[in-house]
C-alpha positions in Angstrom: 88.8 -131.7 100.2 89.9 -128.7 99.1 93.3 -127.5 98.5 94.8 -124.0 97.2 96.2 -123.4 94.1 99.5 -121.9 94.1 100.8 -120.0 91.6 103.6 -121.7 89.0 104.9 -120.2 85.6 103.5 -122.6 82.5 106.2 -123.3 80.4 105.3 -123.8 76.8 106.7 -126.4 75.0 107.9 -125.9 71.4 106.7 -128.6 68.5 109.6 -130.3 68.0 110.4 -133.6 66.6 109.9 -134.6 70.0 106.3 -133.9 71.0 104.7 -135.3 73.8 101.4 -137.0 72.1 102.3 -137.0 68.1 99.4 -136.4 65.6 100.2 -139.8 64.1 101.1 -143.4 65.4 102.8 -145.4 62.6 103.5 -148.8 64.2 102.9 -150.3 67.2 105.7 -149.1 69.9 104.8 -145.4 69.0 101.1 -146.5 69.9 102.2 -148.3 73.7 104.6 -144.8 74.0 101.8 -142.8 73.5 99.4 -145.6 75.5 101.7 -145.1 78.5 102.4 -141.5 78.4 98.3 -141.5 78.8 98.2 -143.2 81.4 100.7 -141.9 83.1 99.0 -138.2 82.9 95.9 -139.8 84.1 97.1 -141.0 87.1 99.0 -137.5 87.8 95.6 -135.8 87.2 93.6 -138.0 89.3 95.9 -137.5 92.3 96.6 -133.9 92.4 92.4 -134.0 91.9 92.4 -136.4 95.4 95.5 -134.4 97.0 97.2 -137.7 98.0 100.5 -135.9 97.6 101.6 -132.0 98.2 101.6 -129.1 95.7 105.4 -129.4 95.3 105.0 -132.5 93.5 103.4 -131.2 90.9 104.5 -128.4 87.9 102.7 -126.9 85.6 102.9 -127.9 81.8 101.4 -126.5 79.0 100.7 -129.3 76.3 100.6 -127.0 72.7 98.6 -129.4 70.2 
């Protein structure tokens, strides 16, 4: 199925103290955070990909590493 991309403004986020996937994990409740913000992206991915729900679910975000 294929669906039409529309057009969104990316918004950048600044590295901050509070990035989304930090470069280390020092213990084990950063690792599950980081664990379930994965898996959480994943499953956003996978259904925009399948187009189980409409383009104004979704928003662009720009992930700066």
């Amino acid at each position: 199925m294929a669906t039409a991309q529309l057009s969104h403004n990316t918004r950048t986020l600044k590295a901050s103290k509070n990035t989304i996937f930090p470069s280390q994990v020092t213990n084990e409740h950063e690792s599950l955070v980081v664990v379930k913000k994965l898996f959480a992206t994943c499953i956003s991915c996978i259904t925009y990909l399948r187009g189980l729900f409409p383009e104004s679910s979704y928003r662009d975000r720009r992930l700066d590493a």
